[in-house]
Backbone as CSV, one residue per row, in Angstrom:
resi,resn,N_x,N_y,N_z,CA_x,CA_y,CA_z,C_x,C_y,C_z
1,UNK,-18.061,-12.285,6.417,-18.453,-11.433,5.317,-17.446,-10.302,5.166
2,UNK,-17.164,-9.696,3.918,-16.925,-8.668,3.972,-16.945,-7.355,4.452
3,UNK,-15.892,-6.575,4.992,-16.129,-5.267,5.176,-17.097,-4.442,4.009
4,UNK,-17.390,-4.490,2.641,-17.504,-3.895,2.074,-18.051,-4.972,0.441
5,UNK,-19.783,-4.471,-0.038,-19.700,-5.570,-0.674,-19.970,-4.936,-1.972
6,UNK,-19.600,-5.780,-2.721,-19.434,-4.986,-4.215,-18.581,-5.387,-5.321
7,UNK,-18.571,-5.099,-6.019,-17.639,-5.671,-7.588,-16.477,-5.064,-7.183
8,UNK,-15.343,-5.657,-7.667,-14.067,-5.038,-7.327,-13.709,-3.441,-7.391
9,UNK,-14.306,-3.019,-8.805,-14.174,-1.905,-9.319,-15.105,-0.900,-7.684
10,UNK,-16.103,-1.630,-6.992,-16.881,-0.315,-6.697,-15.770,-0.871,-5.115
11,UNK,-15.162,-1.470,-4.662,-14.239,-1.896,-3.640,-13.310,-1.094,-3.630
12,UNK,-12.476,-0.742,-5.038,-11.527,0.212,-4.685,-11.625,1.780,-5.412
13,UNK,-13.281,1.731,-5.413,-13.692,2.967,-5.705,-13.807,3.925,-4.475
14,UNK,-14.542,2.652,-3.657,-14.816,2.936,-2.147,-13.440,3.433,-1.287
15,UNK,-12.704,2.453,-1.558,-11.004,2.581,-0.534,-10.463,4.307,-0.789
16,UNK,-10.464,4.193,-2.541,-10.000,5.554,-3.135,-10.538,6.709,-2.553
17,UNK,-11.972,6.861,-2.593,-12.989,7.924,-2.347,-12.816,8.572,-0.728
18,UNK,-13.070,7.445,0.064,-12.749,7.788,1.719,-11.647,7.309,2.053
19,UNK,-10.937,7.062,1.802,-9.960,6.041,2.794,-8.808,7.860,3.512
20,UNK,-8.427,8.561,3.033,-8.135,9.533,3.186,-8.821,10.238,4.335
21,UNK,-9.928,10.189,4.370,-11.020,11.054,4.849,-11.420,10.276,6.820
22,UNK,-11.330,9.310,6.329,-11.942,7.944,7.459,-10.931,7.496,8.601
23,UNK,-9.391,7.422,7.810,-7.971,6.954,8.711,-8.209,7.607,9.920
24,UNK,-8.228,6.634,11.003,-7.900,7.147,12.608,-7.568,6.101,13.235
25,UNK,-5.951,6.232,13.843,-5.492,5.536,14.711,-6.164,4.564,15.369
26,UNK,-7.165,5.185,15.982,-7.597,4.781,17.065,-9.110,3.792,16.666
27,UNK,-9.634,3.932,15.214,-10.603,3.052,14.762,-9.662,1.930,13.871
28,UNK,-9.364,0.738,14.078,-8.688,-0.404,13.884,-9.275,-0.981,12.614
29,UNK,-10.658,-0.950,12.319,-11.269,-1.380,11.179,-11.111,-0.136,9.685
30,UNK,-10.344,1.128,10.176,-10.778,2.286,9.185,-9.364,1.976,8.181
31,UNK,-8.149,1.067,8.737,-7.359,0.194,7.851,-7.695,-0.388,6.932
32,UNK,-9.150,-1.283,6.755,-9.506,-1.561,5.933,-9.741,-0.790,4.711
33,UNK,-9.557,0.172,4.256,-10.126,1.134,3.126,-8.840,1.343,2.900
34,UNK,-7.559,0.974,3.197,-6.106,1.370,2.839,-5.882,0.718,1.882
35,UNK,-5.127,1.060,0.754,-4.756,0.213,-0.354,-4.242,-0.863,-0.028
36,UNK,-4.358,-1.985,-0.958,-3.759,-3.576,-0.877,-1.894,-3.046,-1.060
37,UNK,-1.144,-4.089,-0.340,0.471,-3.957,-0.527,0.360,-4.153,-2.152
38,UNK,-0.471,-4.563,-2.895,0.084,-4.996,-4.449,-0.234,-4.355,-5.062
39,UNK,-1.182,-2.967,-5.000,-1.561,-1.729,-5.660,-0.229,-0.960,-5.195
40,UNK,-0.003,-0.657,-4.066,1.240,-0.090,-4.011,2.294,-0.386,-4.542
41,UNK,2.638,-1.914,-4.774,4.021,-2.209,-5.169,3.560,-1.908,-6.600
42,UNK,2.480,-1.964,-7.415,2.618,-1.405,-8.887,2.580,0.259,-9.103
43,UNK,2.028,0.339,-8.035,1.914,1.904,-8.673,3.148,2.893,-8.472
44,UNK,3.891,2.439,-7.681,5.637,2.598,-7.298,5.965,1.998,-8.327
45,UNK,6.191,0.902,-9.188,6.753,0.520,-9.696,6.432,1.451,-11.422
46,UNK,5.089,1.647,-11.399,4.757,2.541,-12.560,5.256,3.670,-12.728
47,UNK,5.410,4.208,-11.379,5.669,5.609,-11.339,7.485,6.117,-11.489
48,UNK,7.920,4.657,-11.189,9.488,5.081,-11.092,10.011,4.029,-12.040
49,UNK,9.301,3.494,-13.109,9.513,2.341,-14.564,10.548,1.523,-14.378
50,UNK,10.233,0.468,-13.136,11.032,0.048,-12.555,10.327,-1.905,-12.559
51,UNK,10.357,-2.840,-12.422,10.141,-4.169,-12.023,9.993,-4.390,-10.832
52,UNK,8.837,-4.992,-10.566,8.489,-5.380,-9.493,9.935,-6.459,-8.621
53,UNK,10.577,-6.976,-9.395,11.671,-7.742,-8.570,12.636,-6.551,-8.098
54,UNK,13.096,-5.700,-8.570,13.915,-4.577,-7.977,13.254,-4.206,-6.639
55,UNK,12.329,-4.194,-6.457,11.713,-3.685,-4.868,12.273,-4.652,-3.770
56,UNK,12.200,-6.397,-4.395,12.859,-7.203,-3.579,14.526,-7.039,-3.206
57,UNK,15.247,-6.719,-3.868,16.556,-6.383,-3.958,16.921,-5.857,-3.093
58,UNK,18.071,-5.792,-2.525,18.634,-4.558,-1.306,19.895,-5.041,-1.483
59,UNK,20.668,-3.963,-2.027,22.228,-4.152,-2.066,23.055,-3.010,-1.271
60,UNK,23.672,-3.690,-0.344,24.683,-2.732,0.784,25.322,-1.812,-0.050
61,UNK,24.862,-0.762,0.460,25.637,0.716,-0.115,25.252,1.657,-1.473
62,UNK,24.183,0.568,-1.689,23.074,1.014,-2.952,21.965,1.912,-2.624
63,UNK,21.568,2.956,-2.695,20.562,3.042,-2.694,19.174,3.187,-3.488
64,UNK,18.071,2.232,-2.724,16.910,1.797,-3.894,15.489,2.805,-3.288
65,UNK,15.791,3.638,-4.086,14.844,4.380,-3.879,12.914,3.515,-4.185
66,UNK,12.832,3.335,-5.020,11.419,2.786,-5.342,11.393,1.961,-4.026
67,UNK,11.930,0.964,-3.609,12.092,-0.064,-2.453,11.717,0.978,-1.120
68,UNK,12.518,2.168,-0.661,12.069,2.692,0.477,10.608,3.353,0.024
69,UNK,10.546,3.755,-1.220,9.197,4.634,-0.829,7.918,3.671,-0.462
70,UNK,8.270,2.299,-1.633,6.966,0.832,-1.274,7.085,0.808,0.511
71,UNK,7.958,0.783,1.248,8.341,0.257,2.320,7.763,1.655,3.137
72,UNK,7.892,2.726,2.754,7.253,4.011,3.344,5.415,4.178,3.246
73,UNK,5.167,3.730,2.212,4.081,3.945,2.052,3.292,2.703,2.530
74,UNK,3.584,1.326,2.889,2.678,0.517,3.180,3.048,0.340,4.565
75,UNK,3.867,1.291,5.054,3.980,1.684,6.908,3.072,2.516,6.833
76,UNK,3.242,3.425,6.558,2.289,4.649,6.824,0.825,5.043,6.049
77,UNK,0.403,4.121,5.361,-1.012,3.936,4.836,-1.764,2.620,5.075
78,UNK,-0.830,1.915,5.686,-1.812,0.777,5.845,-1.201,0.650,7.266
79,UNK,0.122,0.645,7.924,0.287,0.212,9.315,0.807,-0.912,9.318
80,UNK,1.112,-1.444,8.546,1.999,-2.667,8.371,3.471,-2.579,9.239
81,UNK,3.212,-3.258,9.449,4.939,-3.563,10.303,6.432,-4.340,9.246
82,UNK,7.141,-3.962,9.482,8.286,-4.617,8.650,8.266,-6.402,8.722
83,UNK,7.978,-6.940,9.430,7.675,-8.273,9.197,6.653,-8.524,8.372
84,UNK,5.788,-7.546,8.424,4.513,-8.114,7.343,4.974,-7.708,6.017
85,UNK,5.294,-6.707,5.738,6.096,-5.899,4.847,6.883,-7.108,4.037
């Protein structure tokens, strides 16, 4: 079953509302309320009017800003590791 049951809308009403509030290292399930990697990769991508394929990109000596912040933010809000990433 779900962590959390409900229509999508009240799922990431829920994540939105506490997920801030709830995060602790040390509770393994309080990850769950962290945004999905694909809310992040749009809302980076909204915010810097950019295509979701540019995040895939990495060109030596370029730097891709939208790409580190997706890559910053789904380390440090969800705990993802660069392989999952």
């Amino acid at each position: 079953m779900p962590p959390i049951l409900g229509t999508n809308t009240f799922v990431d009403w829920v994540k939105d509302r506490f997920f801030s509030q709830k995060r602790h290292k040390e509770v393994p399930e309080s990850k769950l309320l962290a945004p999905d990697r694909e809310k992040i990769k749009q809302l980076v991508c909204k915010s810097y009017h950019v295509k979701e394929n540019n995040l895939l990109k990495s060109k030596r000596g370029t730097f891709n800003e939208p790409r580190n912040v997706t890559i910053y933010l789904a380390r440090r809000l969800r705990g993802d590791g660069l392989d999952e990433i």
